[in-house]
One Martini backbone bead per residue (centre of mass of N, CA, C, O) as a GRO file, in nm:
protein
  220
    1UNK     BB    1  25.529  18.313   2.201
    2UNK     BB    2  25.542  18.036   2.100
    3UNK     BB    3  25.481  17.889   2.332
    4UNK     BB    4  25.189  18.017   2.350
    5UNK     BB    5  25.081  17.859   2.101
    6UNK     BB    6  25.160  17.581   2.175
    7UNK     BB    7  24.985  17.560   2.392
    8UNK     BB    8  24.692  17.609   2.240
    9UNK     BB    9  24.741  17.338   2.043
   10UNK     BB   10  24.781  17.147   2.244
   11UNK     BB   11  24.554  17.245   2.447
   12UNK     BB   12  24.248  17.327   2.309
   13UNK     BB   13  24.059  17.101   2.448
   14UNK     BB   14  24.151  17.155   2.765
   15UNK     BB   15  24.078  17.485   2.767
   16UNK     BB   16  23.802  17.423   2.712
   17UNK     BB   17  23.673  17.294   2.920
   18UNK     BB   18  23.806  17.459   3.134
   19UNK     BB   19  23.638  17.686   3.064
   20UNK     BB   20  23.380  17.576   3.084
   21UNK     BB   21  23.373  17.490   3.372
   22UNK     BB   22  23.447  17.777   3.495
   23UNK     BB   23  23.232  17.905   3.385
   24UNK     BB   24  22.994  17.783   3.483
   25UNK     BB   25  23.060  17.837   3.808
   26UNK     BB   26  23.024  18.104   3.782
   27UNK     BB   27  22.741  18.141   3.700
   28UNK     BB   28  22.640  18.015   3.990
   29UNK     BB   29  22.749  18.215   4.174
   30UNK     BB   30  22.580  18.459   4.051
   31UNK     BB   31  22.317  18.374   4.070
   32UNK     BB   32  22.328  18.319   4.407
   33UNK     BB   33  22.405  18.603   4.455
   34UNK     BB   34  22.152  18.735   4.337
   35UNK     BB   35  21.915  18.562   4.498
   36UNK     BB   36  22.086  18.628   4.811
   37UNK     BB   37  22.275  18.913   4.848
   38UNK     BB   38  22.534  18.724   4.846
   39UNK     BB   39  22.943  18.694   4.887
   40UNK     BB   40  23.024  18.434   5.040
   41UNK     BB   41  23.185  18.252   4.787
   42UNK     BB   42  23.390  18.420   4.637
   43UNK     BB   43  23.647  18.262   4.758
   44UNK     BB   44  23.641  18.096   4.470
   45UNK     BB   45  23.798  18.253   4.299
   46UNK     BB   46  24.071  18.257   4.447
   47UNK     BB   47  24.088  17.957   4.492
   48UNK     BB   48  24.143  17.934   4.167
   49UNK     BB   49  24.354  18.071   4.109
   50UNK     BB   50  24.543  17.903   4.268
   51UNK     BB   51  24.508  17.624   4.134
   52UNK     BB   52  24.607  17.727   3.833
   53UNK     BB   53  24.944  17.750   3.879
   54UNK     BB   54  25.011  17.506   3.839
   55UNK     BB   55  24.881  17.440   3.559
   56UNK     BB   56  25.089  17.696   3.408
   57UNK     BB   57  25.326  17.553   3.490
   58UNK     BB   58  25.340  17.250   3.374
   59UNK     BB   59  25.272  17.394   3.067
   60UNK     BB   60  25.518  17.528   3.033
   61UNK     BB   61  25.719  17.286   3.074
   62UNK     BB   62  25.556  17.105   2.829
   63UNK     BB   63  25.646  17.355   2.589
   64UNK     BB   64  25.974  17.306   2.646
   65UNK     BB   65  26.149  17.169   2.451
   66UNK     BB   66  26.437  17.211   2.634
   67UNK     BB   67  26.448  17.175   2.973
   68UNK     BB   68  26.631  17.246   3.208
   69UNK     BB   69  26.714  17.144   3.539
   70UNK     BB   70  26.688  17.378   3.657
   71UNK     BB   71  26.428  17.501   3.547
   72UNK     BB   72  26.287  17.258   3.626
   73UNK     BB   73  26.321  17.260   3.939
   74UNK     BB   74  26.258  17.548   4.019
   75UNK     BB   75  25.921  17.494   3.907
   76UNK     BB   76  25.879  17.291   4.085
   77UNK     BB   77  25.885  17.391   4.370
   78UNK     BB   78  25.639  17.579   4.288
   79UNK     BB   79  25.453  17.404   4.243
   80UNK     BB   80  25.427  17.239   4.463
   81UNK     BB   81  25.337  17.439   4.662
   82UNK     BB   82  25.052  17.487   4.485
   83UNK     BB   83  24.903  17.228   4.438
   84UNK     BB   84  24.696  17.208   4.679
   85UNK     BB   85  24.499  17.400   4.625
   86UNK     BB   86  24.319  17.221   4.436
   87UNK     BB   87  24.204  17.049   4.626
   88UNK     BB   88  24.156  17.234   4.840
   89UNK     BB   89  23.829  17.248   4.708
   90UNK     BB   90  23.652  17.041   4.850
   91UNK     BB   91  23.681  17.159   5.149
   92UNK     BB   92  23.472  17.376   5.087
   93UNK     BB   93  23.214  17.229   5.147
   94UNK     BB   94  23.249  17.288   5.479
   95UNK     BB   95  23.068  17.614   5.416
   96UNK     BB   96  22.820  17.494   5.389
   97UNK     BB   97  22.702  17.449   5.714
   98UNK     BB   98  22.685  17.788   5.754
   99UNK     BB   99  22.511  17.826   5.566
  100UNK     BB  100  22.185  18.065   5.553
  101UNK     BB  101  22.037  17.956   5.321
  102UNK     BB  102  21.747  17.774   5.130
  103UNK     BB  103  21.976  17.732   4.893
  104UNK     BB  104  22.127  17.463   4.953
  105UNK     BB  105  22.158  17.316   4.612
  106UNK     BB  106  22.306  17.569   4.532
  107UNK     BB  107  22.573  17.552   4.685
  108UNK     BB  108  22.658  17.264   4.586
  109UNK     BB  109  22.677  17.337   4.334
  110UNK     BB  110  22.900  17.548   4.344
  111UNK     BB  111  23.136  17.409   4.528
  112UNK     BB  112  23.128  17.158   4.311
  113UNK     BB  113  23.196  17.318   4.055
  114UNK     BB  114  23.494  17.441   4.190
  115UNK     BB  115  23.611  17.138   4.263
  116UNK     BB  116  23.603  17.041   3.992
  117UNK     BB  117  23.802  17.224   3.881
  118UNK     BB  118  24.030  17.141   4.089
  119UNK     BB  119  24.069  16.852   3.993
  120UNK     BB  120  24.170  16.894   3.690
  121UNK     BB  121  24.422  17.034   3.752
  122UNK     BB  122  24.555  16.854   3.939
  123UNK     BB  123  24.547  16.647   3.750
  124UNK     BB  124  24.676  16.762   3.478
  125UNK     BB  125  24.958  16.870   3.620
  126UNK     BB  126  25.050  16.606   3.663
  127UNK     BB  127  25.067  16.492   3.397
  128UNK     BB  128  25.272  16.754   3.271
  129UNK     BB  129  25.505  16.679   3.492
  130UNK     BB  130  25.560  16.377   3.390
  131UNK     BB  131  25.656  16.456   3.110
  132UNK     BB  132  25.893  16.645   3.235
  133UNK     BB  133  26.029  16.357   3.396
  134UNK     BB  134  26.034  16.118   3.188
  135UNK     BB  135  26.357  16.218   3.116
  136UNK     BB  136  26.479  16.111   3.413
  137UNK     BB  137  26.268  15.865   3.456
  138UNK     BB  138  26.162  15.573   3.545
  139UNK     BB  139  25.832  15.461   3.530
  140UNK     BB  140  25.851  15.360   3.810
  141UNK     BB  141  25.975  15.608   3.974
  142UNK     BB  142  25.737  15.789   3.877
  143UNK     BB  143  25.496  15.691   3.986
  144UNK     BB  144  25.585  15.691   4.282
  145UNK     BB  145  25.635  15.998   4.260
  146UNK     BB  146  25.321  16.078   4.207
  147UNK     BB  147  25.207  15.968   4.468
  148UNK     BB  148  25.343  16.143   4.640
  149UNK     BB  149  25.235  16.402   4.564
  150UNK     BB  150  24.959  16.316   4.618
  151UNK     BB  151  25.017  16.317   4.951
  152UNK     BB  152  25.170  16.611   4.981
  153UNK     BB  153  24.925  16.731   4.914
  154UNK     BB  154  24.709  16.650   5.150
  155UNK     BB  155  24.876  16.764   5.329
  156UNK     BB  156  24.865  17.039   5.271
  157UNK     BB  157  24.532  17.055   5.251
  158UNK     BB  158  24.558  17.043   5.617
  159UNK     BB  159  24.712  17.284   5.645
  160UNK     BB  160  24.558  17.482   5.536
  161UNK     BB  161  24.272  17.372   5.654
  162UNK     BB  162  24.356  17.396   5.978
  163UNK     BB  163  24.626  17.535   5.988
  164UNK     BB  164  24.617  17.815   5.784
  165UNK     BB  165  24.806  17.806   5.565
  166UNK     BB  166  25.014  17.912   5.312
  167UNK     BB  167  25.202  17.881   5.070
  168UNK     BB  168  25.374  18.171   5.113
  169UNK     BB  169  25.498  18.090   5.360
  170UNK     BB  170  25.772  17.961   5.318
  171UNK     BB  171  25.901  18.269   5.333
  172UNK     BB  172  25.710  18.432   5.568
  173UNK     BB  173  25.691  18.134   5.776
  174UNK     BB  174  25.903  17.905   5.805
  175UNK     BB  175  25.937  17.827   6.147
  176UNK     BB  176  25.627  17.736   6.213
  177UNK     BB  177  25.583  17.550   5.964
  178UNK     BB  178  25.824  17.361   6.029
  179UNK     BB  179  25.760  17.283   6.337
  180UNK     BB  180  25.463  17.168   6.249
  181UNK     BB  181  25.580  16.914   6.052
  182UNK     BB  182  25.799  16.820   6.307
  183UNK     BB  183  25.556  16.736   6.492
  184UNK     BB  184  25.355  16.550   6.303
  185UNK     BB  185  25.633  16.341   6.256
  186UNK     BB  186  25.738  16.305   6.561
  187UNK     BB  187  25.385  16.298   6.663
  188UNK     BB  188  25.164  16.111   6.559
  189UNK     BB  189  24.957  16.037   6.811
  190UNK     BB  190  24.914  16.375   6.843
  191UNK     BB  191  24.835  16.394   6.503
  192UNK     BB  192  24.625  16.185   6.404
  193UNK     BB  193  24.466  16.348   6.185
  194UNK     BB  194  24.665  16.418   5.981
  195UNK     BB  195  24.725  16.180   5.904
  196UNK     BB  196  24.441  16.031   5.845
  197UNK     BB  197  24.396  16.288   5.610
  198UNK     BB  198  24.612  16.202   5.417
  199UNK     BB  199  24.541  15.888   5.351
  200UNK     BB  200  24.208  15.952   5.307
  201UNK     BB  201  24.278  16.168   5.072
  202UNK     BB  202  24.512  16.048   4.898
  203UNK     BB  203  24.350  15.761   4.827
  204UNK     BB  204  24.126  15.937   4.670
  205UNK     BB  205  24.320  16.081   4.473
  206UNK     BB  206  24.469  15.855   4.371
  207UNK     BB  207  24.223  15.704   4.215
  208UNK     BB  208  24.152  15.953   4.035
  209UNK     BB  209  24.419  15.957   3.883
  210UNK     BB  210  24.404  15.647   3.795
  211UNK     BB  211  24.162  15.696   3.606
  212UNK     BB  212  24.246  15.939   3.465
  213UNK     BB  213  24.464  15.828   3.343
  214UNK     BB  214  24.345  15.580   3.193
  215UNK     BB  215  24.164  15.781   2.998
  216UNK     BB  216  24.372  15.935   2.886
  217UNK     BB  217  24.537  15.727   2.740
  218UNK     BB  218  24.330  15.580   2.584
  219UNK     BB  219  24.267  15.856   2.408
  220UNK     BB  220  24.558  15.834   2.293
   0.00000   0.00000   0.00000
């Protein structure tokens, strides 16, 4: 309960935020169901809903006082499998070229602001695990590691979206997952779209992060 209160005061600026802009994209979704009597977009409220558990999960690590070793690794790695999910929502663009509406302009609207709370999600949730992380480890050595975090989400968000794993294949199909990332590592050459698209997907977030971290810290 202290946690959760913790967590509250601490985050109240960007919990409103981010409610804001969750709401309004709601907002949008249900609208464009209404005008169009479609419910093609609903799995983006899916979609939210998976991106958000990285972030609940770094909010919790960030708001426990002294969390042991063992409970930050235990968290990170629940945390790592899902991180993808949150930009992975960038790539729902992908699914404008199918719709049938002929308001095209409001599909834009809808899955760039459900885009867009995956993108705050997912810089917000990496800056609370930095924080978490920031007393085991020199500050060039951690930012390697989030540069790198933010390259593995690239490739995970390659795996969901193209490969069609789900987060939590690592426990339900690991043999199939494991497979599929040792023949993209070990034949980059016959798997170049995967690289291509860690490479030129990781660099676009990763500057974005550097954006994001930098107005951040700015603004404390």
């Amino acid at each position: 309960m202290n946690t959760l209160k913790l967590f509250v005061l601490s985050k109240f600026k960007t919990i409103t935020i981010l409610t804001a802009t969750m709401g309004f994209s709601l907002v949008l979704l249900m609208i464009r169901m209404k005008i169009t009597h479609s419910f093609f977009y609903l799995f983006l409220v899916w979609n939210l809903f998976l991106a958000a558990i990285p972030f609940a999960i770094s909010s919790y690590l960030v708001c426990l006082p002294k969390p042991s070793k063992l409970i930050s690794l235990t968290w990170f790695g629940v945390w790592l499998l899902f991180l993808p999910n949150a930009p992975y929502m960038i790539t729902d663009l992908l699914h404008i070229s199918i719709s049938e509406t002929k308001y095209i302009w409001l599909d834009i609207l809808v899955v760039k602001s459900f885009a867009l709370c995956g993108v705050l999600l997912f810089y917000l949730s990496i800056l609370d695990m930095g924080k978490v992380f920031a007393i085991y480890f020199k500050k060039a050595v951690l930012d390697f590691c989030l540069v790198l975090i933010v390259f593995l989400s690239s490739f995970g968000v390659y795996l969901g979206r193209f490969l069609r794993y789900n987060s939590w294949e690592i426990l339900t199909n690991p043999k199939h997952l494991l497979l599929d990332i040792a023949n993209i590592t070990i034949k980059p050459i016959a798997h170049n779209e995967a690289w291509l698209f860690t490479l030129f997907f990781g660099t676009f977030l990763g500057i974005g992060f550097w954006v994001f971290k930098t107005l951040a810290l700015r603004e404390n």
